[in-house]
OpenMM code with the backbone's topology and positions (N, CA, C; nanometers):
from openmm import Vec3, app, unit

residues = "UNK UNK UNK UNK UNK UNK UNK UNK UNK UNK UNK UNK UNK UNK UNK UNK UNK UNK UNK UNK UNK UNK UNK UNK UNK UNK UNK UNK UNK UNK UNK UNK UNK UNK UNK UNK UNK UNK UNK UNK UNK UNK UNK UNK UNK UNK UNK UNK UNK UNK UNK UNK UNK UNK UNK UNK UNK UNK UNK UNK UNK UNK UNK UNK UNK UNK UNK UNK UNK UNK UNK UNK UNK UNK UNK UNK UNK UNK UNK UNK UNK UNK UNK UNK UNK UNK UNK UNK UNK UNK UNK UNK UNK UNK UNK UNK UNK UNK UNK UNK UNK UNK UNK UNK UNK UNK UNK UNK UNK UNK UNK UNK UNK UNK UNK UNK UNK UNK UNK UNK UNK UNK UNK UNK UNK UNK UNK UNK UNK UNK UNK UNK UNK UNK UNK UNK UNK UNK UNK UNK UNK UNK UNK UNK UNK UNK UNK UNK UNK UNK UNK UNK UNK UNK UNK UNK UNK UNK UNK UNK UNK UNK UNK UNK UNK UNK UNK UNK UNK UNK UNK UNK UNK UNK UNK".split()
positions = [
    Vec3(3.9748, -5.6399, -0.8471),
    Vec3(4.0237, -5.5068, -0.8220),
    Vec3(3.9350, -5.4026, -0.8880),
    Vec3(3.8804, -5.4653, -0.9823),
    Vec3(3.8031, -5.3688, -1.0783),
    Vec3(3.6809, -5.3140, -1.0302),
    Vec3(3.6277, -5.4158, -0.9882),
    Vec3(3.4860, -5.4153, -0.8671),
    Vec3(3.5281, -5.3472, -0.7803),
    Vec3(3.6434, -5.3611, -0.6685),
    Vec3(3.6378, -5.2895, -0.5678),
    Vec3(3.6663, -5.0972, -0.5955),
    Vec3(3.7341, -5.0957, -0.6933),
    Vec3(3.7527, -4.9443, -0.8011),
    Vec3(3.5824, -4.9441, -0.7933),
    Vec3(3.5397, -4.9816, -0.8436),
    Vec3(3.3855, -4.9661, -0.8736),
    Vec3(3.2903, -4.9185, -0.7701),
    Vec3(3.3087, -5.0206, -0.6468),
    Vec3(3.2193, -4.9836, -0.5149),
    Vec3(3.3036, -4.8654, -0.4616),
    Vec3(3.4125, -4.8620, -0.4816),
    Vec3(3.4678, -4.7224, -0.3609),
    Vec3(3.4428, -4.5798, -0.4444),
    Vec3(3.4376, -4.6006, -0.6099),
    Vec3(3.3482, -4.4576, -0.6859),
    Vec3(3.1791, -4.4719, -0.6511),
    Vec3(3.1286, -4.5462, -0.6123),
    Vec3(2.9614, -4.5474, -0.6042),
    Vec3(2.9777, -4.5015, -0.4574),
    Vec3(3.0503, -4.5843, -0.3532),
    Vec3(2.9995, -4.5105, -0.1996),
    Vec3(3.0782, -4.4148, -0.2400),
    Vec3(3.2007, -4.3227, -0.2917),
    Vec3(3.2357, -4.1908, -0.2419),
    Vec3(3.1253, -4.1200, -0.3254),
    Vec3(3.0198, -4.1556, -0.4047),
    Vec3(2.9078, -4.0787, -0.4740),
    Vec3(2.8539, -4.0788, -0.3713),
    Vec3(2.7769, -4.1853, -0.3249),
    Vec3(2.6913, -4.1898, -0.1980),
    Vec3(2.7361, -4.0613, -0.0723),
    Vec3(2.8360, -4.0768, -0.0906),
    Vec3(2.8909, -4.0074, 0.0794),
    Vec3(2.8416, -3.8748, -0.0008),
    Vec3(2.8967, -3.8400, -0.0747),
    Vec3(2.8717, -3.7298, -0.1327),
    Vec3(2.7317, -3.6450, -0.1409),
    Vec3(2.6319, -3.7556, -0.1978),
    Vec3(2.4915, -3.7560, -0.2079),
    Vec3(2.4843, -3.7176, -0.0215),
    Vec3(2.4700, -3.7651, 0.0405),
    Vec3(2.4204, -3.8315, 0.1559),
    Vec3(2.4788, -3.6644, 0.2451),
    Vec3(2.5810, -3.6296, 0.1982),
    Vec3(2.6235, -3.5228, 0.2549),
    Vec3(2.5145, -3.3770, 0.2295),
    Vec3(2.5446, -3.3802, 0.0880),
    Vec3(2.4502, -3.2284, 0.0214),
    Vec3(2.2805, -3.2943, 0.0888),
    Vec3(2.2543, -3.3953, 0.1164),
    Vec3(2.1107, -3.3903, 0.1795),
    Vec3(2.1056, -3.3685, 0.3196),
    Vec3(2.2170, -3.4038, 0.3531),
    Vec3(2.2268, -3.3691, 0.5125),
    Vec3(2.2195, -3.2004, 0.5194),
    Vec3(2.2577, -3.0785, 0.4410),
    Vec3(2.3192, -3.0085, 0.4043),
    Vec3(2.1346, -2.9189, 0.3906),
    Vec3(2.0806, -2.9995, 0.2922),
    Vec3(1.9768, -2.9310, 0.2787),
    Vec3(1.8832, -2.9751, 0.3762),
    Vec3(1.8312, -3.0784, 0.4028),
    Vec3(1.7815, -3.1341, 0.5499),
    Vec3(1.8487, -3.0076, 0.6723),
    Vec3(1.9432, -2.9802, 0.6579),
    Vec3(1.9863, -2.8660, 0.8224),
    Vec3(1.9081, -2.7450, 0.7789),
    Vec3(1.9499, -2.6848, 0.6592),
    Vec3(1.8561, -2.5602, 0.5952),
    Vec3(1.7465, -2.5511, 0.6274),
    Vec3(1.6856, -2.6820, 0.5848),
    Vec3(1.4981, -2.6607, 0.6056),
    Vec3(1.4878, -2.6896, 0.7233),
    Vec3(1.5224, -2.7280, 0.8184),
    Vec3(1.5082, -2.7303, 0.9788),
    Vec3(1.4894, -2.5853, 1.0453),
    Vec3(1.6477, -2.5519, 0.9988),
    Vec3(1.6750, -2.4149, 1.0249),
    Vec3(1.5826, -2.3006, 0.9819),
    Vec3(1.4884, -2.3395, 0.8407),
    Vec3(1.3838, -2.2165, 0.8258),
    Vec3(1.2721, -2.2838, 0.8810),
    Vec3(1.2736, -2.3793, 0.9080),
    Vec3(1.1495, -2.4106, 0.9769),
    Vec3(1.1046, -2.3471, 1.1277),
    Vec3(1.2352, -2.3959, 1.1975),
    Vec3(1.3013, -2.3208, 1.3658),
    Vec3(1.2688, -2.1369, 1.3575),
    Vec3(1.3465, -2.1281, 1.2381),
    Vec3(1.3262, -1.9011, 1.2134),
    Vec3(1.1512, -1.9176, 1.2208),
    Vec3(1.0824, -2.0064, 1.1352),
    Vec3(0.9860, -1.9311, 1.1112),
    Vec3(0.8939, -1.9727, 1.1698),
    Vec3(0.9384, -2.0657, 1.2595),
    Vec3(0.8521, -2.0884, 1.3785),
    Vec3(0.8636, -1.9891, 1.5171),
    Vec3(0.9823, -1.9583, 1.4780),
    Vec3(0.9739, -1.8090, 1.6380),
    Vec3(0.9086, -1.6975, 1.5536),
    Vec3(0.9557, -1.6651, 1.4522),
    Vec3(0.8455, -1.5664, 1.3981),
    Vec3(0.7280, -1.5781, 1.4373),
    Vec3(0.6948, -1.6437, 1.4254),
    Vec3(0.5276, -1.6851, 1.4020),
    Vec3(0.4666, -1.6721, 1.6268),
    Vec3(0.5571, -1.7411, 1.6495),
    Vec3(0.5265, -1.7185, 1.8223),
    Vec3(0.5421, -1.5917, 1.8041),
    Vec3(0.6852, -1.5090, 1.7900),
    Vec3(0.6741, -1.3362, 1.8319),
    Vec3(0.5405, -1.2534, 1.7995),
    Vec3(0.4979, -1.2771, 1.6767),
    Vec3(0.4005, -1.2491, 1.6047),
    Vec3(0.2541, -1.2714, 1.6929),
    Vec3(0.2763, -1.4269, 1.7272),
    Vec3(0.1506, -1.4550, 1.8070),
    Vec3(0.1559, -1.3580, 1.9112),
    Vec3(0.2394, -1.3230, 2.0115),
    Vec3(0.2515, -1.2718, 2.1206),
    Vec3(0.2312, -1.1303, 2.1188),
    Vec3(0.2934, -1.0992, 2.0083),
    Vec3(0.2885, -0.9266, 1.9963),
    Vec3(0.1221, -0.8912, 2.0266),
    Vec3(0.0590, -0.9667, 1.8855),
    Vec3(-0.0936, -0.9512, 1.9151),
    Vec3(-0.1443, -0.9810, 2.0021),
    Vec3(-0.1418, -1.0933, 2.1202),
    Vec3(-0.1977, -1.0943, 2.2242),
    Vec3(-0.1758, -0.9620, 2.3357),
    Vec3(-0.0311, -0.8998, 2.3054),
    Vec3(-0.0221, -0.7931, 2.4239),
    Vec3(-0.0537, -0.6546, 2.3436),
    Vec3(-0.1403, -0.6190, 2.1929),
    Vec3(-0.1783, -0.5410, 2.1828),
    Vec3(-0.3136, -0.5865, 2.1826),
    Vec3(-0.4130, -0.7042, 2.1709),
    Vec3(-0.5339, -0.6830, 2.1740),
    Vec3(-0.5548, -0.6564, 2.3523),
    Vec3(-0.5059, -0.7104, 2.4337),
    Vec3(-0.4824, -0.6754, 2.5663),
    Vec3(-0.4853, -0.5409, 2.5803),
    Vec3(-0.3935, -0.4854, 2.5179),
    Vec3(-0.3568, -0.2923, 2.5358),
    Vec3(-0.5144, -0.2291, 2.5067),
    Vec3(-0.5427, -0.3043, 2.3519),
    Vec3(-0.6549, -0.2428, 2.2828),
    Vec3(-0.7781, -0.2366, 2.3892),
    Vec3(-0.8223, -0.3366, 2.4253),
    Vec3(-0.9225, -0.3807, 2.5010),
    Vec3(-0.9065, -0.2863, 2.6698),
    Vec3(-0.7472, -0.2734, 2.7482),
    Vec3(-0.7497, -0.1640, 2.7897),
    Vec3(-0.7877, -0.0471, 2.7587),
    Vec3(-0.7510, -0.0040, 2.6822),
    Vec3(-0.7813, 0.1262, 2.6179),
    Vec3(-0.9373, 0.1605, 2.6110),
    Vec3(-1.0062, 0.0400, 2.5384),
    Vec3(-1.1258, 0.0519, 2.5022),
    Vec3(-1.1940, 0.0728, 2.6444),
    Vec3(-1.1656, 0.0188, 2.7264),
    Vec3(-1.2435, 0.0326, 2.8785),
    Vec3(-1.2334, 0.1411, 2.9530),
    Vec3(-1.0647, 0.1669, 2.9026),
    Vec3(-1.0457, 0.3471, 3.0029),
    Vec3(-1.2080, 0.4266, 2.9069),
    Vec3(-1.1245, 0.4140, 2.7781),
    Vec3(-1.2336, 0.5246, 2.7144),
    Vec3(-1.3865, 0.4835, 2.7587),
    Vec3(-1.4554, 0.4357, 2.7614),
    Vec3(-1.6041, 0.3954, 2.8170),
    Vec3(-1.6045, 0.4282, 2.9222),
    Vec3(-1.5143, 0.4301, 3.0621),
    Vec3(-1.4665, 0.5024, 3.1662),
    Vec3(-1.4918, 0.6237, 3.1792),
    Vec3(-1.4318, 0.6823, 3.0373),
    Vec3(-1.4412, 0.8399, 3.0838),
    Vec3(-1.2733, 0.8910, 3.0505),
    Vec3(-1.2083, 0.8006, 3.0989),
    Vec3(-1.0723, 0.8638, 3.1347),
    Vec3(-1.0227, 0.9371, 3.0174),
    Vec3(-0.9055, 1.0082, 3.0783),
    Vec3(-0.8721, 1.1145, 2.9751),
    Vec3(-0.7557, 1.0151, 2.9460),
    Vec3(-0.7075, 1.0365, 2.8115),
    Vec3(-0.5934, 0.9235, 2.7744),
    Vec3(-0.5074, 1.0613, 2.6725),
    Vec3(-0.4253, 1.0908, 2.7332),
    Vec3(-0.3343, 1.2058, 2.5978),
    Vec3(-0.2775, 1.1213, 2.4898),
    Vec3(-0.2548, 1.0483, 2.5749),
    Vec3(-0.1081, 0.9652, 2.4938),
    Vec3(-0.1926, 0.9102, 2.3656),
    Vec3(-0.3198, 0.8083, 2.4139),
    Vec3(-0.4022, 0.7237, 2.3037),
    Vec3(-0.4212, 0.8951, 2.1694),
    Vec3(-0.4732, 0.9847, 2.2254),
    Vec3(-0.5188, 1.0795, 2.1642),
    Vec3(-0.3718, 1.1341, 2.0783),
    Vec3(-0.2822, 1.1726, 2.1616),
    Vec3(-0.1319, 1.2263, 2.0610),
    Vec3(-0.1090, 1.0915, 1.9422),
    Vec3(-0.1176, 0.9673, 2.0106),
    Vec3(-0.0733, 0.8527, 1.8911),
    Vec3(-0.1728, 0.8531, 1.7563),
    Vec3(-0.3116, 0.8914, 1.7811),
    Vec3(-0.4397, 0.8988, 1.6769),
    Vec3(-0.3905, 1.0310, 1.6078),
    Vec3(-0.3664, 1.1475, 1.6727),
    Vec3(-0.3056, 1.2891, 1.5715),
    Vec3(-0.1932, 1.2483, 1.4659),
    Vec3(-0.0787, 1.1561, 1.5834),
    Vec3(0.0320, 1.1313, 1.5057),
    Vec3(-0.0041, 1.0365, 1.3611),
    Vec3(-0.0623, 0.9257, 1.4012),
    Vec3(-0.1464, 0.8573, 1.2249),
    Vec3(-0.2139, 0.9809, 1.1703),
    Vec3(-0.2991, 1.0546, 1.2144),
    Vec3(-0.3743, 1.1072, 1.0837),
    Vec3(-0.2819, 1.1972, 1.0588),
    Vec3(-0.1550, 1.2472, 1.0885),
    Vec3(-0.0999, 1.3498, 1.0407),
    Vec3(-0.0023, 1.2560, 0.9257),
    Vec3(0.0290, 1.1564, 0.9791),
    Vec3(0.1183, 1.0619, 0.8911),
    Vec3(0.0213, 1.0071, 0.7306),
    Vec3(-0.0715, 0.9457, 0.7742),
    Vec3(-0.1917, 0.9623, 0.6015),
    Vec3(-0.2354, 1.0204, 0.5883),
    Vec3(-0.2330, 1.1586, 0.5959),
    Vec3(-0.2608, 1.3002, 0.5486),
    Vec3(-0.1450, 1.3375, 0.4509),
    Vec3(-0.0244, 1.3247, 0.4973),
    Vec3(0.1064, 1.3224, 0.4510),
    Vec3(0.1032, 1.2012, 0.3021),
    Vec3(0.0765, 1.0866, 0.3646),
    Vec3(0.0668, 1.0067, 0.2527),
    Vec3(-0.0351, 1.0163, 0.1711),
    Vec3(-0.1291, 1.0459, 0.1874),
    Vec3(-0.2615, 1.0662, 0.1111),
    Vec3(-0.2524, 1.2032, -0.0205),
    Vec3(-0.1593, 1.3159, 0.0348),
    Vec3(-0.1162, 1.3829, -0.0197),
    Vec3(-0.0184, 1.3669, -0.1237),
    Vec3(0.0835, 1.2730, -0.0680),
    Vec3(0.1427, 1.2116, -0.1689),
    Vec3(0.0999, 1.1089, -0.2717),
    Vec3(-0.0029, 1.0605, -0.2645),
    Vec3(-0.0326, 0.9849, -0.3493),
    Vec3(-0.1571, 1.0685, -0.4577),
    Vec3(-0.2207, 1.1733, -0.4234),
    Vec3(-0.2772, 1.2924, -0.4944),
    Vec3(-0.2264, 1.3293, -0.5922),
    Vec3(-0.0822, 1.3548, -0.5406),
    Vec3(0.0112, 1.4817, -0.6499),
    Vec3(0.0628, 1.3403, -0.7698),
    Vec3(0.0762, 1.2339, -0.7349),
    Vec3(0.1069, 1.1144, -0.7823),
    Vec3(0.0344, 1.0885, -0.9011),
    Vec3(-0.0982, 1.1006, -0.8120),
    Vec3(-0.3014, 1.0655, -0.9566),
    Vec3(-0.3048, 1.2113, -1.0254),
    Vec3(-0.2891, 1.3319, -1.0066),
    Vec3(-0.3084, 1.4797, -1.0360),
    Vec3(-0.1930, 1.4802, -1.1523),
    Vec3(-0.0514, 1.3975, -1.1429),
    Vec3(0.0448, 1.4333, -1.2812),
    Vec3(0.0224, 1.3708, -1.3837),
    Vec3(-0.0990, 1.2242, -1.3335),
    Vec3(-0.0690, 1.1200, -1.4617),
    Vec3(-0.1913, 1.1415, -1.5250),
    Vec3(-0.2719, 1.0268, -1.5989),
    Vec3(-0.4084, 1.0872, -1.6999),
    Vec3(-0.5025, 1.0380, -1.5969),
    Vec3(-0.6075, 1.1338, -1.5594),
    Vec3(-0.7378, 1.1547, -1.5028),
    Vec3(-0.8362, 1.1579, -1.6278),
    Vec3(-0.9107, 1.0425, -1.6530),
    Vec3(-1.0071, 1.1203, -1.7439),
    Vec3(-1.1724, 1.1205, -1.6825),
    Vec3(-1.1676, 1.0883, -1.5958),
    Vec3(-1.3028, 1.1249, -1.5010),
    Vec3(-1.2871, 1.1549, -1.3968),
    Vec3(-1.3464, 1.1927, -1.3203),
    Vec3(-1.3946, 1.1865, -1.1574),
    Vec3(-1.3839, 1.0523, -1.1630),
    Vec3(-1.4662, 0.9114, -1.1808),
    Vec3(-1.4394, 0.7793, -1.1581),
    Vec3(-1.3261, 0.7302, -1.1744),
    Vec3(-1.2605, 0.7595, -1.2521),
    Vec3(-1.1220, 0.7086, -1.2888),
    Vec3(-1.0584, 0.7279, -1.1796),
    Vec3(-1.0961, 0.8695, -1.1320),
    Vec3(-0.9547, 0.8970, -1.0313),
    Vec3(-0.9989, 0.8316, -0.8654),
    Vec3(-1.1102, 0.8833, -0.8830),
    Vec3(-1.1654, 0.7494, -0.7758),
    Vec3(-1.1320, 0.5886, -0.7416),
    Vec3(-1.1351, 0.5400, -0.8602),
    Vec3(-1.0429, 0.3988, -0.9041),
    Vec3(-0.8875, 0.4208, -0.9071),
    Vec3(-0.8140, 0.5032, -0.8866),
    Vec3(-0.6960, 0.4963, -0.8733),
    Vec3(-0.6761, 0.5330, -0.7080),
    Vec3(-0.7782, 0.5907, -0.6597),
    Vec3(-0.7197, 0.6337, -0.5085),
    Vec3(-0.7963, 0.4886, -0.4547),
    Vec3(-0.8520, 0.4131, -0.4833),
    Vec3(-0.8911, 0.3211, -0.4540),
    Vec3(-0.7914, 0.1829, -0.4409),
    Vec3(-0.6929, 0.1847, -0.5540),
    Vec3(-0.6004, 0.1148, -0.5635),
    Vec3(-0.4867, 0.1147, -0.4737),
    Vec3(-0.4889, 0.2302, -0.4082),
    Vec3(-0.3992, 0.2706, -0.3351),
    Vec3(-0.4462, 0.2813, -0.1737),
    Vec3(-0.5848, 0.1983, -0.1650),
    Vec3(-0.5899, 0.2008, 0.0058),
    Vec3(-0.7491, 0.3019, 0.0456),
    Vec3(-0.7755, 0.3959, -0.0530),
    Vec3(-0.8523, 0.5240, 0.0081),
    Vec3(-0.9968, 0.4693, -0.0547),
    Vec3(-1.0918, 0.5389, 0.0098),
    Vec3(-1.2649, 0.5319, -0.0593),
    Vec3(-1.2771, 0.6582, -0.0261),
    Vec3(-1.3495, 0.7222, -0.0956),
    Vec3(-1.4334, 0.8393, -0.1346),
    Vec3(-1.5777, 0.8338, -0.0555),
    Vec3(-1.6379, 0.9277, 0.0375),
    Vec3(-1.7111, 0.9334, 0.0919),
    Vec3(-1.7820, 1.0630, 0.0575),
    Vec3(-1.9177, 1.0635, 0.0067),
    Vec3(-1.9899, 1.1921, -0.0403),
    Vec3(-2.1088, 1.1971, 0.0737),
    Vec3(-2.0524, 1.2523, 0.1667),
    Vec3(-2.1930, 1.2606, 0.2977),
    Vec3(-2.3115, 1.3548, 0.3024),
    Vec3(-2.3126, 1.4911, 0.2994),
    Vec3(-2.3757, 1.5731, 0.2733),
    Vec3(-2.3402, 1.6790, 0.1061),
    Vec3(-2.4067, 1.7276, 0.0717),
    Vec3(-2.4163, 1.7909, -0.0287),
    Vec3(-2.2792, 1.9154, -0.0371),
    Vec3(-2.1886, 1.9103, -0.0964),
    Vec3(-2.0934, 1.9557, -0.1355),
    Vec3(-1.9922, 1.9408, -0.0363),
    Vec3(-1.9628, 1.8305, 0.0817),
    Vec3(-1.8953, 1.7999, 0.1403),
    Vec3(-1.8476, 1.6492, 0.0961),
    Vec3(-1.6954, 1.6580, 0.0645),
    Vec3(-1.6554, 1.4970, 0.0333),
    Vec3(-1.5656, 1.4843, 0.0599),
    Vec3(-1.5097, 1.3240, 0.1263),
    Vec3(-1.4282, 1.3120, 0.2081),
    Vec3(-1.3516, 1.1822, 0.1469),
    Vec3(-1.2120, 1.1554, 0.1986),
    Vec3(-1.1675, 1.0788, 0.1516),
    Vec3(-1.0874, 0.9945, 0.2858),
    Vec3(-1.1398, 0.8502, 0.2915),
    Vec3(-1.1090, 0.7815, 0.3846),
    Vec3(-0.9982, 0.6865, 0.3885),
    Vec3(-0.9007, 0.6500, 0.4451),
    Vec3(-0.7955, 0.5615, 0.4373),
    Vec3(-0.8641, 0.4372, 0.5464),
    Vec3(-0.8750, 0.2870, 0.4003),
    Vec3(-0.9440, 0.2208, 0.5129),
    Vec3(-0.8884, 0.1064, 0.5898),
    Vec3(-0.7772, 0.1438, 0.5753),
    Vec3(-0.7119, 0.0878, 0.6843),
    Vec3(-0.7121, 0.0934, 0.8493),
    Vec3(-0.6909, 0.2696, 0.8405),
    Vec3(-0.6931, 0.3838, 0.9575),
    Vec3(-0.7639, 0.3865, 0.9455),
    Vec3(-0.8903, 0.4185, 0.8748),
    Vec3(-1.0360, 0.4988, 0.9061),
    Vec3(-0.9685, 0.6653, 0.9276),
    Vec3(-0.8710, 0.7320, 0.8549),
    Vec3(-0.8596, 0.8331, 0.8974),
    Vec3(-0.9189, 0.9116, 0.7866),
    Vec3(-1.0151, 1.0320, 0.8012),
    Vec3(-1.0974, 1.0801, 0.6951),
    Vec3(-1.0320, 1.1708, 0.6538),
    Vec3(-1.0255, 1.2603, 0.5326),
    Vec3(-0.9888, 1.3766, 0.5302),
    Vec3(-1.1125, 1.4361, 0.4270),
    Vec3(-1.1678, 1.5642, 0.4511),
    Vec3(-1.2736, 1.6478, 0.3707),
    Vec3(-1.1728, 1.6756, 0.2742),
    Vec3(-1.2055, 1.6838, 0.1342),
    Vec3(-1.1295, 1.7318, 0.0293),
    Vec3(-1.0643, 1.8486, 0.0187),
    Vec3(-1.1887, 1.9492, 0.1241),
    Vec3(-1.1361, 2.0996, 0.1033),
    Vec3(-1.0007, 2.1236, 0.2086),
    Vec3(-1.0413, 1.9956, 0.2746),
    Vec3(-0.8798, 2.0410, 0.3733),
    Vec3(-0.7201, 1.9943, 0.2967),
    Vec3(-0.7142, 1.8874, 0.2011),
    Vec3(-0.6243, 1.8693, 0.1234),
    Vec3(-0.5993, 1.9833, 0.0248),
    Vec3(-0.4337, 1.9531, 0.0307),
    Vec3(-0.3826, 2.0631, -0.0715),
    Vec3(-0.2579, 2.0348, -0.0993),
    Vec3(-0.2625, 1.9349, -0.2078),
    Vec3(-0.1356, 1.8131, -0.2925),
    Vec3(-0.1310, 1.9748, -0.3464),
    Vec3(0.0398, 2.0012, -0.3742),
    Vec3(0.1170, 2.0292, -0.4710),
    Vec3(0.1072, 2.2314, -0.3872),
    Vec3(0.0651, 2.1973, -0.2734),
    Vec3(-0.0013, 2.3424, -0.2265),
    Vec3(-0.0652, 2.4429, -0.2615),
    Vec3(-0.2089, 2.3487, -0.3332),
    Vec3(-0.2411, 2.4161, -0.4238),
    Vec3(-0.4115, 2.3781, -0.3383),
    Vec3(-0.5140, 2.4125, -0.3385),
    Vec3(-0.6570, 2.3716, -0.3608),
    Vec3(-0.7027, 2.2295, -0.4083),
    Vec3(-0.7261, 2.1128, -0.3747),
    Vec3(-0.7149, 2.0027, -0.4550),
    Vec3(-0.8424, 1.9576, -0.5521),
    Vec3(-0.9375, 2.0556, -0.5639),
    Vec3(-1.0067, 2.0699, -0.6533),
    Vec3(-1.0654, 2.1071, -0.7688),
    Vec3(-0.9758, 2.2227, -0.8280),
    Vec3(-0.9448, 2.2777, -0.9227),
    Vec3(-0.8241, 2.2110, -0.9602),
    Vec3(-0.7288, 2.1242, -0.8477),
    Vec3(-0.6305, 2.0300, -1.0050),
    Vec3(-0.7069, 1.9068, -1.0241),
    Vec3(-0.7691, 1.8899, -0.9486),
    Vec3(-0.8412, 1.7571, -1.0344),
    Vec3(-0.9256, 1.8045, -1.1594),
    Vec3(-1.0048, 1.9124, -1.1445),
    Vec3(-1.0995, 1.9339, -1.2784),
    Vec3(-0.9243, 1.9782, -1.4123),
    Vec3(-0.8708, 2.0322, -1.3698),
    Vec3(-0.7030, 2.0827, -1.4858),
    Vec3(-0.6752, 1.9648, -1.5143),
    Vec3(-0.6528, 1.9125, -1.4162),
    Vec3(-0.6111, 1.6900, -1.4451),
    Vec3(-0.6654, 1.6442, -1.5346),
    Vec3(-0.8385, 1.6601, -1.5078),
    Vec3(-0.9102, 1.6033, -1.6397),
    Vec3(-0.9244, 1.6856, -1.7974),
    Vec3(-0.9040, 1.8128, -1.7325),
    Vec3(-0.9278, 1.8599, -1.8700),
    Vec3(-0.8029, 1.8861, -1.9584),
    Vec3(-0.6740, 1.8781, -1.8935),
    Vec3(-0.5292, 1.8237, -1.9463),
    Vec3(-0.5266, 1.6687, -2.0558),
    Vec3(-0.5811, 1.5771, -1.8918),
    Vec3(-0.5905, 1.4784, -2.0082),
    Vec3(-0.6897, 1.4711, -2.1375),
    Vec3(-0.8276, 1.5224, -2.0959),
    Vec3(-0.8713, 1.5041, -2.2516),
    Vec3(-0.7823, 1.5953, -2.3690),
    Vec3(-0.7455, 1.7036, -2.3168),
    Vec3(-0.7093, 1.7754, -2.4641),
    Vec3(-0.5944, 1.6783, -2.4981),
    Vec3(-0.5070, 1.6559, -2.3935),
    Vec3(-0.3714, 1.5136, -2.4501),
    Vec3(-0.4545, 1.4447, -2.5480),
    Vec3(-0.5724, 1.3935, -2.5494),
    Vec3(-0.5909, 1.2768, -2.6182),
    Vec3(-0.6479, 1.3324, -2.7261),
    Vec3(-0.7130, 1.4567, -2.6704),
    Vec3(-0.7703, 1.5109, -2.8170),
    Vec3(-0.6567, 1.5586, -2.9467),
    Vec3(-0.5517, 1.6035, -2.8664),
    Vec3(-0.3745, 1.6341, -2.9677),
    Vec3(-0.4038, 1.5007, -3.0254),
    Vec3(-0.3544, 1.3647, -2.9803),
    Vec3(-0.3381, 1.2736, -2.9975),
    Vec3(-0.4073, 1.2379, -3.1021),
    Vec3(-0.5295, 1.2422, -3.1061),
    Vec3(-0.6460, 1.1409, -3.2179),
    Vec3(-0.6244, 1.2578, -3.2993),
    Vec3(-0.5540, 1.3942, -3.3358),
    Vec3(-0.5747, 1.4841, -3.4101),
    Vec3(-0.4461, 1.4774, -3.4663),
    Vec3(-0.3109, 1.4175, -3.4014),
    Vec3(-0.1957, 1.4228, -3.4848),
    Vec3(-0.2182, 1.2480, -3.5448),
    Vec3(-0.2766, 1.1916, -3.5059),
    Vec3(-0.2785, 1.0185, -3.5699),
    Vec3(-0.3576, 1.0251, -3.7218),
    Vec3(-0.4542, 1.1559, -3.7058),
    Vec3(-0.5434, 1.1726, -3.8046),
    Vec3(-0.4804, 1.2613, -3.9334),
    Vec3(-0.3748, 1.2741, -3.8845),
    Vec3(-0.2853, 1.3702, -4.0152),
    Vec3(-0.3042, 1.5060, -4.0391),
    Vec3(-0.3769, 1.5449, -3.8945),
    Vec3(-0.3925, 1.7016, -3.8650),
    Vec3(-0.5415, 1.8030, -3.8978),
    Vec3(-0.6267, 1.6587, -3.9539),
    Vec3(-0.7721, 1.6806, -3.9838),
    Vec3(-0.7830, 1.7564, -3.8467),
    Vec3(-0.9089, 1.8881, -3.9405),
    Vec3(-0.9863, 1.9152, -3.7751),
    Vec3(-0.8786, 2.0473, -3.7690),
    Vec3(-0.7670, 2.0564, -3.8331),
    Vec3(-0.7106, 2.1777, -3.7858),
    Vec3(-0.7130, 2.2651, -3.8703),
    Vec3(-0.7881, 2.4268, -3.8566),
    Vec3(-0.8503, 2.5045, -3.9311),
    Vec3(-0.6892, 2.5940, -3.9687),
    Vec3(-0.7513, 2.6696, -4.0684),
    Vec3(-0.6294, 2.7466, -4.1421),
    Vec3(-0.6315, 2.8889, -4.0826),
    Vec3(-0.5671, 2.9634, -4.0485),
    Vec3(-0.5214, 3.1065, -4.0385),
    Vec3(-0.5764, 3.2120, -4.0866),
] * unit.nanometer
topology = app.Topology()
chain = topology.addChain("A")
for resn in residues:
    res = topology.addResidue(resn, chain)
    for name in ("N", "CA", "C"):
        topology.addAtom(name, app.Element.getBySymbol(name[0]), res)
C-alpha cells in the first residue's frame, strides 16, 4: 500500500511536471507563430515599398511631375526641422564647452554637421538626409548662433564659479 501511496505522489508530480511543459511548449509556439507573421508583414511591407520606391524613382527620371512624392518630402523636412529644433534647445540648456562638444552631442542624436562653403553650415539628419543651414534654425526663437557661443561661454564661467568656490574663494579680489 505504501508503494502504491508512493507511485500515485510521483505520477501526480509527473502529470503535473508534464502539464507546466505542455504549458510552456504552447507559449513558445505561440511566440514563435506571432513572430513569424511579423517577420512576413515586415517582409512584405518592404517589398511593396521598394516597388513604390523604384516607381517613383522612374516617374522622376521621366520627368513627371509627382506633388504628392514632393508634399510627403516638405512634410519630413518640416517634421526634423521640428525635431532638430528640439533637440538644439535640449544641447543649448545643458554644458556646451566647445563647438566640438556640441557637435558630439548632435551627433549622438542622429545629425552631422556639414561646413560647405565659407561661413555657410549646415546640419544634416542622416537618416533623412534632410539639411538645414544653421542660419535658418531658430531653437528657443531666438538666432541659433549667438546661443551656442552664450552656451559656451555660460558653461565655462559655471566651471570657472566652480573651481573658484572648491578653491575657498582664491582669485576673488576685494572691494
Amino acid at each position: 500500500m505504501e508503494k502504491l501511496a508512493e507511485l500515485a505522489q510521483v505520477n501526480t508530480a509527473a502529470a503535473e511536471q508534464v502539464k507546466t511543459l505542455q504549458k510552456q511548449l504552447s507559449t513558445s509556439e505561440g511566440l514563435k507563430q506571432g513572430h513569424f507573421g511579423e517577420l512576413q508583414t515586415v517582409k512584405q511591407q518592404s517589398e511593396v515599398m521598394n516597388r513604390g520606391y523604384d516607381r517613383a524613382a522612374v516617374q522622376y527620371a521621366e520627368g513627371k511631375d509627382m506633388p504628392e512624392f514632393r508634399q510627403f518630402g516638405q512634410q519630413v523636412i518640416a517634421e526634423e526641422k521640428t525635431a532638430l529644433t528640439g533637440h538644439l534647445e535640449q544641447i543649448l540648456k545643458g554644458k556646451v564647452t566647445t563647438g566640438e562638444a556640441f557637435i558630439e552631442q548632435l551627433s549622438k542624436q542622429g545629425y552631422q554637421v556639414e561646413r560647405s562653403t565659407p561661413g555657410k553650415t549646415a546640419i544634416v539628419h542622416e537618416e533623412t538626409g534632410a539639411r538645414f543651414l544653421t542660419t535658418e534654425l531658430r531653437p528657443n526663437e531666438q538666432a541659433f548662433g549667438p546661443q551656442l557661443k552664450a552656451a559656451i561661454e555660460r558653461t565655462a564661467q559655471q566651471a570657472k564659479s566652480q573651481s573658484q568656490s572648491k578653491g575657498g574663494g582664491i582669485g576673488m579680489g576685494s572691494r
